[in-house]
C-alpha positions in Angstrom: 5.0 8.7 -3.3 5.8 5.1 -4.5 10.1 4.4 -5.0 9.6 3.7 -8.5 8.2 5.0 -11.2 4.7 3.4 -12.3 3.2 4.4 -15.7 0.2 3.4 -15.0 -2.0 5.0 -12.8 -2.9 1.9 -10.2 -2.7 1.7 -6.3 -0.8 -1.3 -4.3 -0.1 -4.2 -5.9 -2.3 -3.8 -9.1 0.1 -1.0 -10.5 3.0 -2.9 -9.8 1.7 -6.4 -11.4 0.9 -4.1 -14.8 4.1 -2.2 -15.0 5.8 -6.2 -14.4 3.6 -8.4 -16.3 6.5 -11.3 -16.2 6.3 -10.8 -12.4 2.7 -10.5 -12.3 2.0 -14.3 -13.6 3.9 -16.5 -11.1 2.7 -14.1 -8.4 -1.4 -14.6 -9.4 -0.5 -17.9 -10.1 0.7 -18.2 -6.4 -2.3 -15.6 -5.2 -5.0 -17.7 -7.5 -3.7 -21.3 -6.0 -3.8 -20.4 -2.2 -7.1 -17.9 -2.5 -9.2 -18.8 -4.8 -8.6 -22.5 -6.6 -11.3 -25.1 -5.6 -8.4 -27.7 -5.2 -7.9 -26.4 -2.0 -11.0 -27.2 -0.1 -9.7 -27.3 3.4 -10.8 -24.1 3.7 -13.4 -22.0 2.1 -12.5 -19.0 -0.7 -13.9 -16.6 2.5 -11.7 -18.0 5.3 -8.2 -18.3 2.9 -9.1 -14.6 2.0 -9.7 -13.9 5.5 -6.5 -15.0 6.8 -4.6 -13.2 3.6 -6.5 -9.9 5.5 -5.7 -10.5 8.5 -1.9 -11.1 8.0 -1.7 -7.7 6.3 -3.6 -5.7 9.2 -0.6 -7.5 11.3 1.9 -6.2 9.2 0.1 -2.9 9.0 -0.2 -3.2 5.1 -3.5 -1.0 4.6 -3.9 -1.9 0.6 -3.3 -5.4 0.8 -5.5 -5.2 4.1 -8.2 -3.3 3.0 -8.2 -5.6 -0.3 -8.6 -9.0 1.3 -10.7 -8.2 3.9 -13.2 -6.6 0.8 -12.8 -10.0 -1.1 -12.9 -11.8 2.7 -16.6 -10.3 3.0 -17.8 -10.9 -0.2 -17.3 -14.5 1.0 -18.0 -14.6 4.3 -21.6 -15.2 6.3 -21.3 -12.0 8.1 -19.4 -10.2 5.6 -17.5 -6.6 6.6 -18.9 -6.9 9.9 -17.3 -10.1 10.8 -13.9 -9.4 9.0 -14.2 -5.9 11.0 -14.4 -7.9 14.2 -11.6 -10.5 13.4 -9.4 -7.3 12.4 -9.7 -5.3 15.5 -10.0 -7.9 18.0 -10.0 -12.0 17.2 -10.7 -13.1 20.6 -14.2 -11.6 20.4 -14.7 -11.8 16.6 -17.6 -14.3 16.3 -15.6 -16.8 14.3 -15.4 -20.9 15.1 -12.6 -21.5 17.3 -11.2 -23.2 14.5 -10.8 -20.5 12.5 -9.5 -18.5 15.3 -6.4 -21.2 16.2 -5.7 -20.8 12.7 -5.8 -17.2 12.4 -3.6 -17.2 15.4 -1.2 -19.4 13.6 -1.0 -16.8 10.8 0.2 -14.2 13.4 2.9 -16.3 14.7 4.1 -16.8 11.3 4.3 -13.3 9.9 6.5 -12.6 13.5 10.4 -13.9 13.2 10.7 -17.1 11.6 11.3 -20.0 13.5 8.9 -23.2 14.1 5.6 -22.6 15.1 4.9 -22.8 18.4 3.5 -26.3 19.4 1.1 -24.8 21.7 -0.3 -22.6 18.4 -1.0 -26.2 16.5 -2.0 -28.5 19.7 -4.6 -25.7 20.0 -6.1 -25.4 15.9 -6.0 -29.3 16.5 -8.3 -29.1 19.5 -10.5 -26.8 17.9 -10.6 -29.4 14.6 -7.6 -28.2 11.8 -6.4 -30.7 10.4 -2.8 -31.2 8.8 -3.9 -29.6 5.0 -5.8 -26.8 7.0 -2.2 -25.9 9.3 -0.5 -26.5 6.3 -2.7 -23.8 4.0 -2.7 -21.1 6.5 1.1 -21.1 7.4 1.6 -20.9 3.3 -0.8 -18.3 2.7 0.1 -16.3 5.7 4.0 -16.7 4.4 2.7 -15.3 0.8 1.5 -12.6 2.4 4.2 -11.2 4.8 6.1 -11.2 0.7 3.1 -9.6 -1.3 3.0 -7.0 2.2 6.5 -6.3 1.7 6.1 -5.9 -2.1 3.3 -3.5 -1.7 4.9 -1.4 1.5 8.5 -1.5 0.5 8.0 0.1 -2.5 5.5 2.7 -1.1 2.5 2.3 -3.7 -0.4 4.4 -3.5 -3.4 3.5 -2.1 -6.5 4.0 -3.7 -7.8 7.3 -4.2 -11.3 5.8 -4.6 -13.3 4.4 -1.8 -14.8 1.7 -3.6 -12.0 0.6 -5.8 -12.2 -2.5 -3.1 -15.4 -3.6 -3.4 -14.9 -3.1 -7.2 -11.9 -5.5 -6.8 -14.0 -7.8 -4.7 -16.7 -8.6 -7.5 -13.7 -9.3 -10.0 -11.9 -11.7 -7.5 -14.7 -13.4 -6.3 -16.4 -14.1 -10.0 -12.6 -14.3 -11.4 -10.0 -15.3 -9.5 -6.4 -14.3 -9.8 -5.1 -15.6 -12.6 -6.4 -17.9 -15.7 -6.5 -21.4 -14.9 -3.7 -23.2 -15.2 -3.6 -25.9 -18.2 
């Protein structure tokens, strides 16, 4: 049973961005900036939503999890299967080893806080990241590990509906987060 009181009727985050609209802006703003905005090509919509998944399977946040990893596949050659394989076990996920230095770098930084190590970024160099791509995934990961502890601190419900995911998938991916900002 969530800590507070929500009127209306949502799981996870989605009930508590309704019942705090003035909340609920500069978050999506934030969610709509690092996901889903085309000014950040370094990496595709699929592989920013992908790492916003996998951070939340780290910090064992099954809405935002299950969430991402739905608007992950929509976006993703390979779709559930892959983002399956990445949440259960990276080393044999068949992602680039790109993507997989990077991921790794996501894990590091939802773990304390201190500097990443320099082995994590000599490695997502090797494999081809550049500076905006190490950049993008330590930021999104960092959004994350606060939308996880959002969603899990205050004990939200999870969806009672199966599909409510892939539901949320076709919104984000056609969507976005948040309108565009002027």
């Amino acid at each position: 049973m969530p800590h507070i009181t929500l009127t209306n009727g949502l799981p996870g985050i989605s009930g508590l961005l309704t019942q705090r609209p003035d909340t609920a802006a500069p978050l999506n703003r934030l969610a709509e900036t690092l996901l889903h905005s085309p000014q950040s090509p370094a990496l595709s919509r699929g592989e920013r939503e992908l790492i916003a998944a996998y951070t939340s399977e780290l910090n064992e946040t099954e809405f935002c999890s299950g969430s991402h990893s739905a608007f992950a596949a929509a976006q993703l050659e390979g779709g559930a299967e892959l983002v399956k394989a990445v949440l259960t076990d990276l080393d044999g996920a068949p992602v680039t080893p790109r993507l997989r230095a990077l991921l790794r770098i996501a894990a590091a930084v939802r773990g304390p806080v201190r500097a990443l190590p320099a082995e994590l970024v000599a490695e997502a160099r090797a494999a081809g990241a550049d500076d905006e791509q190490i950049h993008d995934t330590v930021l999104i990961a960092a959004a994350f590990c606060l939308y996880n502890r959002y969603v899990t601190c205050l004990d939200t419900e999870l969806p009672a509906d199966p599909g409510y995911y892939a539901e949320g998938a076709e919104r984000i991916v056609a969507r976005g987060y948040a309108p565009p900002l002027d």
